[in-house]
N, C-alpha and C positions, 0 to 999 in steps of 0.2 A: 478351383478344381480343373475347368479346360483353360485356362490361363497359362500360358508359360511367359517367368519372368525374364528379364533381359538384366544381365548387368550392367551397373552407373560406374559412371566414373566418381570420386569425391566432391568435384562440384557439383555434377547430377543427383547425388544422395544430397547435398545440400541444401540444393534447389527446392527439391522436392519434398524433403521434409521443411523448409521453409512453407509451402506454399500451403502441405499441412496445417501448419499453425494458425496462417495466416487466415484458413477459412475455419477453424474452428475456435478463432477469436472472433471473427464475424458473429457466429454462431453466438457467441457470450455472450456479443454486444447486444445483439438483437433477444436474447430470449426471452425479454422482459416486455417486447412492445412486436406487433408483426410487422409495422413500417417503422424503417431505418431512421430517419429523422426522431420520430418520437419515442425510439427506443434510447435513443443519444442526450435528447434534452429531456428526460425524466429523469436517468441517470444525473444530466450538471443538475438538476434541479435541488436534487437533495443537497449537494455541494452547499448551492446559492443559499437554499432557505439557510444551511449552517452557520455558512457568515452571515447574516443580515440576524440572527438570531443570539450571534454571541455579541455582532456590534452594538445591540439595542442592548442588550444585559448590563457590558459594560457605560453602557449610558446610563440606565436607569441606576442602575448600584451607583456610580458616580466612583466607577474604578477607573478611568480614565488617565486620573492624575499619578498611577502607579505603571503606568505602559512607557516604554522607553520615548525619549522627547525625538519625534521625527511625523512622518505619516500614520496616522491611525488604523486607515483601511489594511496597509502593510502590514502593519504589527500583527492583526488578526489573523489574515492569509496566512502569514509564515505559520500561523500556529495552526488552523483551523485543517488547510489543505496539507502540511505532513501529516498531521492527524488523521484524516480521509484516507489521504492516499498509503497510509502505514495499517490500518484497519480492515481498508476496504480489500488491499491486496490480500491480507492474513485469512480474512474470509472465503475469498475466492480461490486461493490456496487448498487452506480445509476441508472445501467441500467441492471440490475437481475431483473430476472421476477419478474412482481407486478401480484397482485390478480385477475386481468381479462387477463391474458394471456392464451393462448390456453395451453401451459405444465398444469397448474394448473389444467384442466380437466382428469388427469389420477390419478387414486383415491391416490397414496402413496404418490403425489408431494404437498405440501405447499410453500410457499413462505418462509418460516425458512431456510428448505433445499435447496431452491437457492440462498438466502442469504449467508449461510454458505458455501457453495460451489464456489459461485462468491469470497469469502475469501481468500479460501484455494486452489484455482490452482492460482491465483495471488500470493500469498505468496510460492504455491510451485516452479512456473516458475522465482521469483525474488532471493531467494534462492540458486537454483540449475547454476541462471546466474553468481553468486556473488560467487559460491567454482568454476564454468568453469573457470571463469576470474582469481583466485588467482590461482589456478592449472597452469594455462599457464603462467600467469605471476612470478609466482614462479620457473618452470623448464626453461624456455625461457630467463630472465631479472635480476633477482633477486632470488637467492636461499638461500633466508636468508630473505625474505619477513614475513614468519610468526612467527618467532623469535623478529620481529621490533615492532609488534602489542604490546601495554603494557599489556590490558587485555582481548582479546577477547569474553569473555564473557562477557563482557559489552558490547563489542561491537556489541555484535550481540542480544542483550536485548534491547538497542536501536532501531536494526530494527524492532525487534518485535512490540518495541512501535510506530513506525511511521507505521505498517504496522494495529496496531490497531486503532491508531489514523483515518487514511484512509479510517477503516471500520465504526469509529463512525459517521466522516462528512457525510460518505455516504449514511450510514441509515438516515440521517434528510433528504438530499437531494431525496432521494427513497419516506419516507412516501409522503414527499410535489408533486412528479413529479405527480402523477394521477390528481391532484387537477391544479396543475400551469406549463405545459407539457414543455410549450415551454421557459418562463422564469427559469425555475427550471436549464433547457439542458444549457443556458445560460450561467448562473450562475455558474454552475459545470466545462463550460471550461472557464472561466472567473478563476476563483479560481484556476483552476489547472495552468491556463500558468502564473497567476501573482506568484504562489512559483516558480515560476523560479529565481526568485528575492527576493521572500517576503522570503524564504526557509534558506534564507544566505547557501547556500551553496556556494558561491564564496569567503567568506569573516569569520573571526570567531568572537564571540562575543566581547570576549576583548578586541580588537582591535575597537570597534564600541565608538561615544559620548553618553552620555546619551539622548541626541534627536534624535539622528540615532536610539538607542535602544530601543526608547518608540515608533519608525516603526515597529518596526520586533518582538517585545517582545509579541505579540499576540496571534503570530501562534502557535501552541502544534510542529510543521514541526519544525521551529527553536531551539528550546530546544533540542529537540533529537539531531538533525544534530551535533548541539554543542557540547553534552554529549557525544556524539560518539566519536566526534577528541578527548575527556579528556581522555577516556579509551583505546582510538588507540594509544596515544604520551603519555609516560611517562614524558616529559618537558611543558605540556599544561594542566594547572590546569580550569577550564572555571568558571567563579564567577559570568557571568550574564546570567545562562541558568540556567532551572531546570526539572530534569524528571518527579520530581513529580507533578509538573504544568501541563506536558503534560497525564500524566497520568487520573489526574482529571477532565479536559476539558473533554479527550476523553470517560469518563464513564458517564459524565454527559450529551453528546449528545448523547453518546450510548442507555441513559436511555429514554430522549427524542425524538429520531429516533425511538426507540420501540412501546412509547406510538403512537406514531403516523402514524406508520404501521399497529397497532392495530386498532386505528380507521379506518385509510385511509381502511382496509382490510373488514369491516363488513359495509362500504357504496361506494366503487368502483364497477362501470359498465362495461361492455362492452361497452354498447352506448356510454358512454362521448366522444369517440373518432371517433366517428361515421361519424362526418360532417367535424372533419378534414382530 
């Protein structure tokens, strides 16, 4: 109200909506713990326990002998961390502030920058668990772990894409939530605990029949996962997964999450939620 603004130039709105983000990723990171450190290592935690709880399953079951012939720890990771980081973002998505949230009343905050924020500390916190884990398991287990990877840079183009992927389910699921609250919340963990499965992350595609693959060939989750072991094992060529499927999917819901944040954004209430 006695503020008077100044105009930016394009880098200056840049700027400054960067810096935006960047403190209201802070914000993500931290909400879970009031010091930084062990807001950070609670978050890798869950990661950690994930793999050390699928590596023990497939010990005990004596599934081992069905995992592609290379590193083991790998095998898991490819599968375990797209999965995290394709879920964890979908969540974080979802449930980012929509248009009648009380943040959205401080004049800099849009729902863009909680969107993009809800992104970017899930991707920084999936990341950062995924060099903790190869660092340890590299000096502790294995010190020839990163030398085993065939291309790492696929392989981590991969995460990216399940990390995008993640973001686009999440935007459709976000525009629809103001509108269908309580089936939308549903639906979101319905989807997340069915890739537990649907994800193949226990199993690779080549190895699948053609009616086992016309299950799983849906998900944009699955391609990745796949594409990853191709780029992690130089002996694992994957002939029925594709990234560029995953890719497409994911820009096309991205496109339509959008539209319909837009709308949801110019006709969402406070009240709607009034009487629940």
């Amino acid at each position: 109200m006695f503020q008077t603004s100044k105009p930016r130039s394009r880098l200056g709105s840049a700027l400054y909506i960067g810096e935006l983000i960047y403190h209201n990723s802070v914000r993500a990171v931290r909400k879970s713990h009031g010091n930084a450190f062990m807001a950070i290592f609670m978050n890798m935690l869950q990661t950690i326990i994930f793999v050390l709880a699928f590596y023990f399953m497939f010990q005990i079951l004596g599934l081992r002998g069905t995992a592609i012939r290379g590193d083991f720890m790998i095998y898991i990771m490819t599968g375990v961390f797209l999965y995290m980081t394709h879920s964890k973002t979908l969540g974080a998505v979802a449930s980012s502030e929509g248009p009648a949230s009380p943040m959205m009343q401080h004049a800099p905050m849009n729902t863009a920058i909680a969107i993009a924020s809800a992104m970017l500390s899930t991707l920084y916190i999936q990341v950062l668990s995924l060099f903790a884990i190869l660092f340890v398991y590299d000096v502790a287990f294995n010190p020839f772990v990163m030398s085993e990877i065939h291309d790492p840079i696929g392989a981590l183009g991969m995460l990216l894409l399940s990390w995008f992927s993640g973001a686009a389910i999440g935007m459709v699921f976000l525009a629809a939530k103001p509108w269908f609250p309580t089936p939308v919340s549903i639906l979101t963990t319905v989807y997340q605990r069915a890739n537990m499965i649907a994800s193949g992350k226990m199993f690779v595609a080549n190895s699948l029949t053609p009616g086992m693959l016309a299950i799983f060939d849906w998900n944009p989750l699955f391609h990745t996962i796949d594409q990853s072991r191709g780029y992690a094992f130089a002996n694992y060529f994957p002939r029925n997964s594709s990234w560029e499927y995953a890719l497409w999917v994911s820009i096309v819901l991205l496109m339509i999450g959008l539209m319909g944040e837009f709308y949801t954004r110019k006709h969402a209430s406070a009240s709607w939620s009034a009487r629940r």
